[in-house]
OpenMM code with the backbone's topology and positions (N, CA, C; nanometers):
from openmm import Vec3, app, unit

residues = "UNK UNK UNK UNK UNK UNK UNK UNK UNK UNK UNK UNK UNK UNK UNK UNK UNK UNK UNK UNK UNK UNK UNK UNK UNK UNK UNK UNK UNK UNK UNK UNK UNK UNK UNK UNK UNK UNK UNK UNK UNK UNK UNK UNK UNK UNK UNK UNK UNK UNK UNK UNK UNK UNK UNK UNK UNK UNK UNK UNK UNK UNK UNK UNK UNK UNK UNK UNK UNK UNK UNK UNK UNK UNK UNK UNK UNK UNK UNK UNK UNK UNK UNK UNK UNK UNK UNK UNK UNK UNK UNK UNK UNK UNK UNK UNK UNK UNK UNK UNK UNK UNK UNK UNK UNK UNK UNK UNK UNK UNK UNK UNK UNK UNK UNK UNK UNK UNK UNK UNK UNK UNK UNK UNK UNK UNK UNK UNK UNK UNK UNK UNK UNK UNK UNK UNK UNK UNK UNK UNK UNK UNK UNK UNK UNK UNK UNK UNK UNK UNK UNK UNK UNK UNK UNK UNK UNK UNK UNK UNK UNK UNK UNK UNK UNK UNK UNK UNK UNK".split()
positions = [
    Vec3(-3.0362, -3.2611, 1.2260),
    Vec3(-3.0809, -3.1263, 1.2020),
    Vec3(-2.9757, -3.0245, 1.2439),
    Vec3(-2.9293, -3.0665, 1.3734),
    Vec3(-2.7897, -2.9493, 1.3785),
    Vec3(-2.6913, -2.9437, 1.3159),
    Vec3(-2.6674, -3.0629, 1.2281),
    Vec3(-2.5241, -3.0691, 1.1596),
    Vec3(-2.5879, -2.9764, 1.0837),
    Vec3(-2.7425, -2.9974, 0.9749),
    Vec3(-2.7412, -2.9243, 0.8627),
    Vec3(-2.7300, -2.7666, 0.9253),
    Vec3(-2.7244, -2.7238, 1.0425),
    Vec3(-2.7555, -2.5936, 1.0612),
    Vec3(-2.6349, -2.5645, 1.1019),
    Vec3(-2.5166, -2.6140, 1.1225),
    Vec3(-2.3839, -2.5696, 1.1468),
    Vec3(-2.3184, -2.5914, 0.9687),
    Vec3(-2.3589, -2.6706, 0.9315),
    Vec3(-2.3204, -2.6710, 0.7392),
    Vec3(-2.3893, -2.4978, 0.6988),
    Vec3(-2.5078, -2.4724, 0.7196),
    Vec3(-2.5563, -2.3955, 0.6637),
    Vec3(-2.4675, -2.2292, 0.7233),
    Vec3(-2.4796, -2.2611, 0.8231),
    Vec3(-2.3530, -2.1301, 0.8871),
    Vec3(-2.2077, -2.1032, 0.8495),
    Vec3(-2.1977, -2.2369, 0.8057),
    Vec3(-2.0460, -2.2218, 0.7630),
    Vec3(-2.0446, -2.1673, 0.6163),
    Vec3(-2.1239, -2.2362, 0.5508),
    Vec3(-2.1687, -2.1918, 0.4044),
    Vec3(-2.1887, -1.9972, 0.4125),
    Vec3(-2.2760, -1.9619, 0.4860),
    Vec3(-2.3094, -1.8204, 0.4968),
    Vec3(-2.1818, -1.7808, 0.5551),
    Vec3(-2.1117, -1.8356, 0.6079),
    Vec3(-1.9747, -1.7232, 0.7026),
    Vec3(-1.8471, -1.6833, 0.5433),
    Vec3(-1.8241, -1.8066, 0.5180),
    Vec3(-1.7861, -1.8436, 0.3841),
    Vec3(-1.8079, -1.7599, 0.2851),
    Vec3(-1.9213, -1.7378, 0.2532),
    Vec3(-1.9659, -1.6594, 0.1227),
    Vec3(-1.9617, -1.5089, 0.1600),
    Vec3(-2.0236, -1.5030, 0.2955),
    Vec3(-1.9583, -1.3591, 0.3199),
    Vec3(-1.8076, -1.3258, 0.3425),
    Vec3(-1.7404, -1.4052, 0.3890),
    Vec3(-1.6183, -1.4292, 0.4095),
    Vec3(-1.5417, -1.3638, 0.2858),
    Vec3(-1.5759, -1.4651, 0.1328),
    Vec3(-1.5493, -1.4252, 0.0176),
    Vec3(-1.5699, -1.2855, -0.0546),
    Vec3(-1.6970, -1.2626, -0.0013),
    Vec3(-1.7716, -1.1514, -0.0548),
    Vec3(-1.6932, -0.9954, -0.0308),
    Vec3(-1.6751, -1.0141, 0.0815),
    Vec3(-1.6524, -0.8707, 0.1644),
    Vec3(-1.4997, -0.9413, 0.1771),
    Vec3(-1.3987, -0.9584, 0.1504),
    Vec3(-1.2671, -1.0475, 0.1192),
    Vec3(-1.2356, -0.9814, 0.0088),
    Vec3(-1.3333, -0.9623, -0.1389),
    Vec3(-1.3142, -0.9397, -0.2803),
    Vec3(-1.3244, -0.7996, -0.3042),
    Vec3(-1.4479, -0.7822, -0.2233),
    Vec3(-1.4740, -0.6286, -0.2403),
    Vec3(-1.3422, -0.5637, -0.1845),
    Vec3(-1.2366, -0.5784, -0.0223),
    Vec3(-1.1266, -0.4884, 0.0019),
    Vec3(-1.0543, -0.5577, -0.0940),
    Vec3(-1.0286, -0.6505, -0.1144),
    Vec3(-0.9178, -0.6579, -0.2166),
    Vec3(-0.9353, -0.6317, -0.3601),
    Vec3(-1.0508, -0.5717, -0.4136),
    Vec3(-1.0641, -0.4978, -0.5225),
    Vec3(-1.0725, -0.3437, -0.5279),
    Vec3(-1.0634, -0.3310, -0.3754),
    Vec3(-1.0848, -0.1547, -0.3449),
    Vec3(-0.9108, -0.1481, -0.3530),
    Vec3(-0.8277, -0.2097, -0.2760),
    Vec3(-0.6865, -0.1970, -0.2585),
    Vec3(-0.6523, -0.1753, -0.4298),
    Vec3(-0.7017, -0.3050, -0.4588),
    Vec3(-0.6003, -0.2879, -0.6493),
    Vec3(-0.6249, -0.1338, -0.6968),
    Vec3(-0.7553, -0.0863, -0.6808),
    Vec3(-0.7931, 0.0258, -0.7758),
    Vec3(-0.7069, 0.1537, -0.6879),
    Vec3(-0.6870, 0.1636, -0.5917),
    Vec3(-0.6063, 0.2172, -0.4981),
    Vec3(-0.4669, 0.1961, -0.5448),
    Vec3(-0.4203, 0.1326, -0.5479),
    Vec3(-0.3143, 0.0585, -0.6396),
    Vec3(-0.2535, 0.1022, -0.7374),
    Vec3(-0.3828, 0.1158, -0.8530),
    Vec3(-0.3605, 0.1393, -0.9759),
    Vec3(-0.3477, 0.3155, -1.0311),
    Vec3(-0.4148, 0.3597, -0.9130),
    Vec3(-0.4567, 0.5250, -0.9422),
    Vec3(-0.3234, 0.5671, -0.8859),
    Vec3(-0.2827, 0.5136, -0.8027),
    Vec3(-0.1225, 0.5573, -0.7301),
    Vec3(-0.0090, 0.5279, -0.8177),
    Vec3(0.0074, 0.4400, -0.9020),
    Vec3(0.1006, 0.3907, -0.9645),
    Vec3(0.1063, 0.4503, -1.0570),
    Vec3(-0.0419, 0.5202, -1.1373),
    Vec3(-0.0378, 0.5600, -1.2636),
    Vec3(0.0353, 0.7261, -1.2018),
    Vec3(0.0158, 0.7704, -1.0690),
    Vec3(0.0142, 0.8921, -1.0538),
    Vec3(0.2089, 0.9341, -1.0192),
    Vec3(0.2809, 0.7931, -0.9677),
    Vec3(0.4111, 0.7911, -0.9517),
    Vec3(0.4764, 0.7497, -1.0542),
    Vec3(0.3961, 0.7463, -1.1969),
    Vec3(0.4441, 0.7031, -1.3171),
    Vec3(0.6105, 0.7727, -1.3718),
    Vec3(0.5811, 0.8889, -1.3305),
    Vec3(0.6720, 0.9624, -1.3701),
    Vec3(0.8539, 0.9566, -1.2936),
    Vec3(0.8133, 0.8665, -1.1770),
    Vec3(0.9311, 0.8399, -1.0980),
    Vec3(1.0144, 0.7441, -1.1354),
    Vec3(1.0857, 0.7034, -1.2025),
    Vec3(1.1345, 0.5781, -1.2446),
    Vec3(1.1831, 0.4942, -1.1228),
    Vec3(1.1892, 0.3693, -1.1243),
    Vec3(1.2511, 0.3003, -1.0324),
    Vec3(1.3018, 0.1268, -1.1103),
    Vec3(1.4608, 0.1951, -1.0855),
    Vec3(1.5417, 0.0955, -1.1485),
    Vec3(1.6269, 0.0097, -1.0838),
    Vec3(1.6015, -0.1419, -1.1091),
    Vec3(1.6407, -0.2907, -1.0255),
    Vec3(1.7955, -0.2800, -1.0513),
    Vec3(1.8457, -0.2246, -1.1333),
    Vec3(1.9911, -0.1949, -1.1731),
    Vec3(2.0916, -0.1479, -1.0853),
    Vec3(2.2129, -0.2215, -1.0260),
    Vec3(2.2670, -0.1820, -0.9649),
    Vec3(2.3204, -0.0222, -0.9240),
    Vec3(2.3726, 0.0391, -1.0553),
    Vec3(2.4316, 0.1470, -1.0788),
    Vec3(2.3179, 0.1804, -1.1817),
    Vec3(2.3392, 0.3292, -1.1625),
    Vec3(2.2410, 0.4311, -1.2382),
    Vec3(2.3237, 0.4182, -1.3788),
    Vec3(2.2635, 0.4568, -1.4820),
    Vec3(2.3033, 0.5339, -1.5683),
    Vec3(2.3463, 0.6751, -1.5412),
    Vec3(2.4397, 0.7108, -1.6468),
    Vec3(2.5515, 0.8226, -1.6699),
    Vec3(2.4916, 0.9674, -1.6248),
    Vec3(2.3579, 0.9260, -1.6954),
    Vec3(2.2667, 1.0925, -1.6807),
    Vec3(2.2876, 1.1339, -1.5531),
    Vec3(2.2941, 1.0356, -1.4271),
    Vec3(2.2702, 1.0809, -1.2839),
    Vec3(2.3855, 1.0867, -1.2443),
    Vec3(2.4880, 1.0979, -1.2854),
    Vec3(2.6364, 1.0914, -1.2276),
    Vec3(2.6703, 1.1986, -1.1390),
    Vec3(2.5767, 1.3450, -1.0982),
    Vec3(2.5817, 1.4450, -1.0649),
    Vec3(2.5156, 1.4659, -0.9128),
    Vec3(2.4050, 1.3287, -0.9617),
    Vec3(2.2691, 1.3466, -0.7973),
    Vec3(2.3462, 1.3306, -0.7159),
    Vec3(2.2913, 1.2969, -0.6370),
    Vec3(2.2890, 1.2804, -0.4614),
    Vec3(2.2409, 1.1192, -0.4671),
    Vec3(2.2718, 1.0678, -0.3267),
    Vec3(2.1904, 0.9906, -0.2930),
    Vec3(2.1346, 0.9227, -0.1825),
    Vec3(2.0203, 0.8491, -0.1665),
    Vec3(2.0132, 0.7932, 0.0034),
    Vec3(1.8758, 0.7257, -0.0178),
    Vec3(1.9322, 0.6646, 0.0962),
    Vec3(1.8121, 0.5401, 0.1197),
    Vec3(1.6866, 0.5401, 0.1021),
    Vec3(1.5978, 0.5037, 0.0449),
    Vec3(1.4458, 0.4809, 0.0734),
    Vec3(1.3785, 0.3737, 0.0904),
    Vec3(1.2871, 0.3297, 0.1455),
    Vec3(1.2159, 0.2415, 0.1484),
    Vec3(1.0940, 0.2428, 0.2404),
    Vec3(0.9623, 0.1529, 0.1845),
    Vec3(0.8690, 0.1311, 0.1782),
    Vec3(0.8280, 0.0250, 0.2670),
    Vec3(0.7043, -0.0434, 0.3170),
    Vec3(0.7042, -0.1169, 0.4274),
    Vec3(0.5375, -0.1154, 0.4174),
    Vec3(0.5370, -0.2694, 0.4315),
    Vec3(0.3645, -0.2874, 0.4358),
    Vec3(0.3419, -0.4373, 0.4873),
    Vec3(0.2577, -0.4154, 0.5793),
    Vec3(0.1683, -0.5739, 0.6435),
    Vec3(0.0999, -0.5960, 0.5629),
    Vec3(0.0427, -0.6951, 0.5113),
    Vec3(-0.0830, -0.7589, 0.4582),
    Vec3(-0.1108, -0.8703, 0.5175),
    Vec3(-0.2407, -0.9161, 0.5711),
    Vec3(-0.3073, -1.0189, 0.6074),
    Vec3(-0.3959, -1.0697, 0.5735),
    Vec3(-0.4043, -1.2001, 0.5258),
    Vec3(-0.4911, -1.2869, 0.4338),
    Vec3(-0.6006, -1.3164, 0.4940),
    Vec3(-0.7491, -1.3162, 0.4204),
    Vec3(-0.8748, -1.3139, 0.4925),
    Vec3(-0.8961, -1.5125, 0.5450),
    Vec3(-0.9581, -1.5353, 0.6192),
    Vec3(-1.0085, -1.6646, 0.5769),
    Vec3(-1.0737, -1.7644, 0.4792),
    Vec3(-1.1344, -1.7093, 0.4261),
    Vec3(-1.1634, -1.7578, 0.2933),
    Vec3(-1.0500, -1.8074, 0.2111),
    Vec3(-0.9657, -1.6900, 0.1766),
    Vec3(-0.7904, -1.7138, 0.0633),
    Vec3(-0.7335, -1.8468, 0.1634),
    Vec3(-0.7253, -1.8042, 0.3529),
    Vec3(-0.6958, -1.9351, 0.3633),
    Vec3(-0.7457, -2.0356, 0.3677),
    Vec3(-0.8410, -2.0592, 0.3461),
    Vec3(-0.9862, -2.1978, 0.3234),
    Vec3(-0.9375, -2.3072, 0.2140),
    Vec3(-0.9072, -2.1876, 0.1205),
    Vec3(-0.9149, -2.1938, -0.0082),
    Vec3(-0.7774, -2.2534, -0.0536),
    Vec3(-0.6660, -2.2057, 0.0071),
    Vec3(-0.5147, -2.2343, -0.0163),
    Vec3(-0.5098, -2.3517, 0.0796),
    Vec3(-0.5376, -2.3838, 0.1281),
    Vec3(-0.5717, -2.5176, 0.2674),
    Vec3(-0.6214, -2.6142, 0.1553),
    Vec3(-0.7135, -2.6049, 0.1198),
    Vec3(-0.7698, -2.7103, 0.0113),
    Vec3(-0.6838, -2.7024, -0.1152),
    Vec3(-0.6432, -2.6143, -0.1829),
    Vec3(-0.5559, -2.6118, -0.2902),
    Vec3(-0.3954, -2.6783, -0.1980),
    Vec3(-0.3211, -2.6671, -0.1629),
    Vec3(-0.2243, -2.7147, -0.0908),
    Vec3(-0.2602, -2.8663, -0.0301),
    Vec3(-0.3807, -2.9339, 0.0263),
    Vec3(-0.4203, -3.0639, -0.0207),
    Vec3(-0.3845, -3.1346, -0.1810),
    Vec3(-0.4724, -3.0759, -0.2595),
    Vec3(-0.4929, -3.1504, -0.3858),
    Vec3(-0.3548, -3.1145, -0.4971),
    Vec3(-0.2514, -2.9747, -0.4188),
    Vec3(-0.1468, -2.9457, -0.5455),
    Vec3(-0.2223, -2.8308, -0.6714),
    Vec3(-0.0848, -2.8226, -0.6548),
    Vec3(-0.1412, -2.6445, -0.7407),
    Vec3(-0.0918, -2.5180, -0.7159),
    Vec3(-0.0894, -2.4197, -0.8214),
    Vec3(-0.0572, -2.3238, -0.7641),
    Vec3(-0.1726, -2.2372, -0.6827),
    Vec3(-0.1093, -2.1692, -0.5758),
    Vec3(-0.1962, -2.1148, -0.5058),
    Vec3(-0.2635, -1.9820, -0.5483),
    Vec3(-0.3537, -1.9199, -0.5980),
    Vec3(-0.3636, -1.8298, -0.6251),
    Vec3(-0.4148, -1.7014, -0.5482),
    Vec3(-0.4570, -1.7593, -0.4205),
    Vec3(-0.5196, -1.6534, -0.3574),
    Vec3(-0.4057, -1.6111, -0.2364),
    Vec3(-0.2605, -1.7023, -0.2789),
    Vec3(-0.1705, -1.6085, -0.1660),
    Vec3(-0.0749, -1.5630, -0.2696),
    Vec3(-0.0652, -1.5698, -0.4201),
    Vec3(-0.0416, -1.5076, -0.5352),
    Vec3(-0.0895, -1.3571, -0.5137),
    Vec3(-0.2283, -1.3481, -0.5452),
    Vec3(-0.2974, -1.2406, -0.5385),
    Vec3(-0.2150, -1.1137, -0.3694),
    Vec3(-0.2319, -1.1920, -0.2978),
    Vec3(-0.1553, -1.1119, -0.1688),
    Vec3(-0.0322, -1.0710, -0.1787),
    Vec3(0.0553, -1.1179, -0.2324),
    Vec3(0.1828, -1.1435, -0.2479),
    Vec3(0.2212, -0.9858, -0.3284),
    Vec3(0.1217, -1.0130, -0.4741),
    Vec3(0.1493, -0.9091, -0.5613),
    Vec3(0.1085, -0.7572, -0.5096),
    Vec3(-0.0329, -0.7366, -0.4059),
    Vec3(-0.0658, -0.6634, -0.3736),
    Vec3(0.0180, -0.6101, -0.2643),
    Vec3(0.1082, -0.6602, -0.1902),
    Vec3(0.1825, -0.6300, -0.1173),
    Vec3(0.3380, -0.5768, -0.1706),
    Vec3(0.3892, -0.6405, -0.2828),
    Vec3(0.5074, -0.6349, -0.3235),
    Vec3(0.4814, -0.4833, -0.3653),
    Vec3(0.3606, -0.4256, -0.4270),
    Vec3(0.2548, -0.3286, -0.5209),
    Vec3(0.3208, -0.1880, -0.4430),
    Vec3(0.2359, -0.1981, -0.3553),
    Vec3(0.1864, -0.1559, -0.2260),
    Vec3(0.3491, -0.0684, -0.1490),
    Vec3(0.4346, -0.2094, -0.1366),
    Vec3(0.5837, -0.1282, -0.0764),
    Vec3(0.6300, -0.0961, -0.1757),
    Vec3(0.6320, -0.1039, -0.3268),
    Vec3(0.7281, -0.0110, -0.4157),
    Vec3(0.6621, 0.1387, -0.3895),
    Vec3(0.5133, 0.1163, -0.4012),
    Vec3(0.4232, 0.2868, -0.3756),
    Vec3(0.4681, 0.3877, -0.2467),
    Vec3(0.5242, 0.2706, -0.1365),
    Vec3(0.5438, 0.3674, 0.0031),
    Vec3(0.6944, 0.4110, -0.0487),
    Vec3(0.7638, 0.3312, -0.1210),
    Vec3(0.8920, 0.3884, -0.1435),
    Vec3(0.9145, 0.4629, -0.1975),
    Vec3(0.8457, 0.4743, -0.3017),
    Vec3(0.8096, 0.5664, -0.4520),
    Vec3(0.7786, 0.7298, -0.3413),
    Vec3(0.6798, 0.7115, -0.2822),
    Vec3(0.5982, 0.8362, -0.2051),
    Vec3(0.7344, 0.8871, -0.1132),
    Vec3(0.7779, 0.7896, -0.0493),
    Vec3(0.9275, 0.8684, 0.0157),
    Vec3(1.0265, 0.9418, -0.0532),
    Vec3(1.0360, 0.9052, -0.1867),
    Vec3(1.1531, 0.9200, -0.2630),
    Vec3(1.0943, 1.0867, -0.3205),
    Vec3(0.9844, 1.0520, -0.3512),
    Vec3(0.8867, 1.2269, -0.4269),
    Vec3(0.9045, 1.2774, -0.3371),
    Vec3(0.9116, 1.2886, -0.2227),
    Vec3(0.9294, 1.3827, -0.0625),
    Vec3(1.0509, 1.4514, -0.0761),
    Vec3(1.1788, 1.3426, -0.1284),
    Vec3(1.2926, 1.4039, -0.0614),
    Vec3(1.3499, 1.4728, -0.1864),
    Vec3(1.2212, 1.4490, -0.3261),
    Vec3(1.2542, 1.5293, -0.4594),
    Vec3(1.3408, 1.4749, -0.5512),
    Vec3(1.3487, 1.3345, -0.5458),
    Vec3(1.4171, 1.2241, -0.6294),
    Vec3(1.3879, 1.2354, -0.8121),
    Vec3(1.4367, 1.2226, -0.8601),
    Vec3(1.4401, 1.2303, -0.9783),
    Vec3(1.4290, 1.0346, -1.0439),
    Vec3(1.4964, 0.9321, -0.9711),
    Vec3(1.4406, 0.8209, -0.9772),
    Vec3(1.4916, 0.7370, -0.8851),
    Vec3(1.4451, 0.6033, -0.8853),
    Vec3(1.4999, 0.4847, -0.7392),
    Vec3(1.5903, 0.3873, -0.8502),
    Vec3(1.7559, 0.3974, -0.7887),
    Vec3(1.7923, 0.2859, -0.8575),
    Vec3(1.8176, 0.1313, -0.7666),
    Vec3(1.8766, 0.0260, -0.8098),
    Vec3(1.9247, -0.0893, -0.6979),
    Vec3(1.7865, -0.0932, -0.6212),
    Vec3(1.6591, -0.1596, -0.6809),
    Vec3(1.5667, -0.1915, -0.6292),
    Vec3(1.5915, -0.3221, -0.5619),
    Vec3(1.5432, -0.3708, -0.3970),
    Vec3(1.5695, -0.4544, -0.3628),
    Vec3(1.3922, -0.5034, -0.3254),
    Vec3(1.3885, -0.6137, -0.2562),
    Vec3(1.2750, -0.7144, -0.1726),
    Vec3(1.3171, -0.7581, -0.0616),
    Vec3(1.2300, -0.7456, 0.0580),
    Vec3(1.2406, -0.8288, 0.1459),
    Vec3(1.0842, -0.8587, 0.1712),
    Vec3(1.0903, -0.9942, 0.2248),
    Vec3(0.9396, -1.0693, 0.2115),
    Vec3(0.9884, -1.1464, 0.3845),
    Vec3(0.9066, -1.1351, 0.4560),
    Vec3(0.8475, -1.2116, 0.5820),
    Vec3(0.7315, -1.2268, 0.6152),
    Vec3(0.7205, -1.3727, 0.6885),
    Vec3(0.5797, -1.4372, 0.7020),
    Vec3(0.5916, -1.3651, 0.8299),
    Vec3(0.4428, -1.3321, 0.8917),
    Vec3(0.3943, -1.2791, 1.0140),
    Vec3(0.3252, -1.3791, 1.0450),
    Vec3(0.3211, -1.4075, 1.1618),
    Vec3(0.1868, -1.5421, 1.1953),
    Vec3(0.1553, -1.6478, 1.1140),
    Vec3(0.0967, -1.7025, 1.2099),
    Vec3(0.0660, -1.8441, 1.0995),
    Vec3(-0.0722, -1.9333, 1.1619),
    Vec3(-0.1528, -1.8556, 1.1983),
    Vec3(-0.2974, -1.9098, 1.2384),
    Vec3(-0.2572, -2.0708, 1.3184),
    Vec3(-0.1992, -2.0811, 1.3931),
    Vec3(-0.1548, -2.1680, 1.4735),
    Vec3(-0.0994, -2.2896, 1.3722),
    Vec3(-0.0007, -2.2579, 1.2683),
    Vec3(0.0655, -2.3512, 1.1942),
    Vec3(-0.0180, -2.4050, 1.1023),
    Vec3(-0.1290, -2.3325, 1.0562),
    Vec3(-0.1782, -2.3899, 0.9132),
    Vec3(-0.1801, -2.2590, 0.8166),
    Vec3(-0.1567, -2.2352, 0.7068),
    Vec3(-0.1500, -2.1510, 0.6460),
    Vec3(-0.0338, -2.0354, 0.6416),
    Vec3(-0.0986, -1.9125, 0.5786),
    Vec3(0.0342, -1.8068, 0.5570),
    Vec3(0.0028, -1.7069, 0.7003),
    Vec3(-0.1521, -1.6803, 0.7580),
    Vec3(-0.1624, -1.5431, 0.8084),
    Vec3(-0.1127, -1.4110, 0.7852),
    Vec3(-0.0144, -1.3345, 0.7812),
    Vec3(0.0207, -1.2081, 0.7336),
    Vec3(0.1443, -1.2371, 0.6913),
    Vec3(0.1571, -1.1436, 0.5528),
    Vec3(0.2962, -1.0820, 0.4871),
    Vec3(0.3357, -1.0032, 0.4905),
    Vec3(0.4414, -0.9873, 0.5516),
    Vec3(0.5345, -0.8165, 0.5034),
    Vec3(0.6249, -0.8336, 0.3979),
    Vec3(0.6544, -0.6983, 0.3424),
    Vec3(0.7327, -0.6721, 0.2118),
    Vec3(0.7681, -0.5505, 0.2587),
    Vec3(0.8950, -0.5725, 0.2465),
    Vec3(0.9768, -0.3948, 0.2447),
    Vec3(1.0665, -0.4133, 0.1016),
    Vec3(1.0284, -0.2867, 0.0537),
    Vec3(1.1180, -0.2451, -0.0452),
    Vec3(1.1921, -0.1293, -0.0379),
    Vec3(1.3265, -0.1537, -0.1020),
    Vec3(1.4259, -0.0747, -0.0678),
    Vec3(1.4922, -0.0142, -0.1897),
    Vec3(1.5576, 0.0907, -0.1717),
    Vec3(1.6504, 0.1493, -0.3004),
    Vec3(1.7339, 0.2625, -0.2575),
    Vec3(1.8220, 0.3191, -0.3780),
    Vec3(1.8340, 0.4485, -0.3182),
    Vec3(1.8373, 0.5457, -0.4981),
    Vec3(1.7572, 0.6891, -0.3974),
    Vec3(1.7060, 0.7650, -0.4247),
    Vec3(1.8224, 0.8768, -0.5220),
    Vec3(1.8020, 0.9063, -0.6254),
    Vec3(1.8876, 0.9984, -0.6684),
    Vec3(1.8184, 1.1199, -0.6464),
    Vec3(1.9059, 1.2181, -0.6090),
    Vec3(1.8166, 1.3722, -0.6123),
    Vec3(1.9505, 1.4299, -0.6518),
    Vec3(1.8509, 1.5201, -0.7088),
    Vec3(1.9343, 1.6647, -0.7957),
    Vec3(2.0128, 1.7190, -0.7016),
    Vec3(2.1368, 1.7273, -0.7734),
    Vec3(2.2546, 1.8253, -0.6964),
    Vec3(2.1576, 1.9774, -0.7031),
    Vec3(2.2006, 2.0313, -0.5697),
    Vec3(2.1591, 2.1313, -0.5178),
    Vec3(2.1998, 2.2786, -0.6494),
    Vec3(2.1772, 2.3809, -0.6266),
    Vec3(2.1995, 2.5044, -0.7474),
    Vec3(2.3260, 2.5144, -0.7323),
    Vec3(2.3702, 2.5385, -0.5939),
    Vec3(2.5220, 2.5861, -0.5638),
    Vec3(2.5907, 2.4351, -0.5625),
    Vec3(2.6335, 2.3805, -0.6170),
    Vec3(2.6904, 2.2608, -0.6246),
    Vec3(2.8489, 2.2607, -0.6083),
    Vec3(2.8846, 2.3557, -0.5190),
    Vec3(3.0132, 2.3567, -0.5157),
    Vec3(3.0707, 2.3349, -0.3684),
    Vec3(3.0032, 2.2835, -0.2766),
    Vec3(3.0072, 2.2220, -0.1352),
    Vec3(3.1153, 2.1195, -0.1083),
    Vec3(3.2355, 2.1542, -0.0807),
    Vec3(3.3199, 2.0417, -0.0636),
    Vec3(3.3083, 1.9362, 0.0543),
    Vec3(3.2289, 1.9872, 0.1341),
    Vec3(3.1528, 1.8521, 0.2602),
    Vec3(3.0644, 1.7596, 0.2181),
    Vec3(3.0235, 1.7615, 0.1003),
    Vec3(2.8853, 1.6667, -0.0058),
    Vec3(2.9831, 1.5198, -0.0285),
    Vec3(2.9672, 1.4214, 0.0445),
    Vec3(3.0407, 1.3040, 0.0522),
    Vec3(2.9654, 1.2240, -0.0618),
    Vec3(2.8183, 1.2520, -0.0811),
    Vec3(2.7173, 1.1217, -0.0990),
    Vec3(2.7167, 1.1457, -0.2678),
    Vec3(2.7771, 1.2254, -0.3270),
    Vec3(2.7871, 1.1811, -0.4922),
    Vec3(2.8063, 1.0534, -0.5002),
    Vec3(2.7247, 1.0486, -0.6223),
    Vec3(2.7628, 0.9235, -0.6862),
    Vec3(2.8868, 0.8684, -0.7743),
    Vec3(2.9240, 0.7120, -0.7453),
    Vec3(3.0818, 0.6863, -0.7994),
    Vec3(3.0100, 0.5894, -0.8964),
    Vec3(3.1163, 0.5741, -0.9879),
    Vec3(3.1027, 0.4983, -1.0683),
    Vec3(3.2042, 0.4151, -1.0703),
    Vec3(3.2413, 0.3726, -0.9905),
    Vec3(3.4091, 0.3081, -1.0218),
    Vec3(3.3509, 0.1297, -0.9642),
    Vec3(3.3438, 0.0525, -1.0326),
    Vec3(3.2347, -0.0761, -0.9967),
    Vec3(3.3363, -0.1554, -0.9418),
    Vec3(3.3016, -0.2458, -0.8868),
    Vec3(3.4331, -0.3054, -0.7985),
    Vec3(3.4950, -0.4665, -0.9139),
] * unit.nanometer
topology = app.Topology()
chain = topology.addChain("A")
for resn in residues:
    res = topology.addResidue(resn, chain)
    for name in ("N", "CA", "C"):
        topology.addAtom(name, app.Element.getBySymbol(name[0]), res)
């Protein structure tokens, strides 16, 4: 009788586990999606060197930075998928929401300093914890770039070091 009543708890921890697991990670996407559509207008390009148009900006660093930590359930779930083989999908799902997530903090830095777009998009990905060596526990993702902004009105400042070169090595 106690096993079935420690089965039956685990079952209920589980399903709530899942439940309230789906719901933040369906509140984050839509969060996500309303931000992305709203930084639409910022371009951000993986390309080393800008195109010609920007040969005039400015430029400097930005980047973005975000923890994410996986519920128990995703790791339940990737524990048993990582048994039987497969792709994992519920540290897929984290992965993307995080990668999401630091282009948006970078994006939001770059609109601050009045960027016109992000070129030389980079990734960095680190595991945080590891629930005592089973699973992922938390991800960070920083994303990085740099920011073009409009040469100033008076553009005739001979101390302005940070133009952009084009001369590729």
């Amino acid at each position: 009788m106690g096993a079935l009543i420690n089965l039956i708890i685990f079952l209920v921890l589980m399903t709530l586990g899942y439940v309230f697991g789906r719901m933040a990670e369906n509140r984050h996407y839509r969060s996500i999606r309303q931000r992305e559509e709203e930084m639409r207008t910022l371009l951000v390009i993986p390309q080393k060197y800008p195109s010609p148009q920007y040969a005039r900006h400015h430029s400097e660093l930005v980047s973005g930075n975000v923890v994410i930590s996986v519920d128990y359930f995703k790791t339940f779930v990737a524990g048993l998928r990582g048994f039987f083989g497969g792709r994992i999908g519920a540290y897929e799902s984290l992965l993307d929401r995080a990668r999401r997530e630091a282009v948006l903090r970078m994006q939001e830095q770059a609109k601050v300093l009045g960027a016109d777009a992000v070129y030389n998009l980079k990734f960095e990905t680190a595991r945080i914890g590891q629930n005592a060596g089973q699973g992922l526990g938390s991800v960070e993702v920083l994303a990085y770039g740099t920011a073009l902004l409009p040469p100033p009105p008076n553009n005739h400042n001979p101390n302005v070091h940070n133009t952009i070169s084009y001369q590729q090595p």
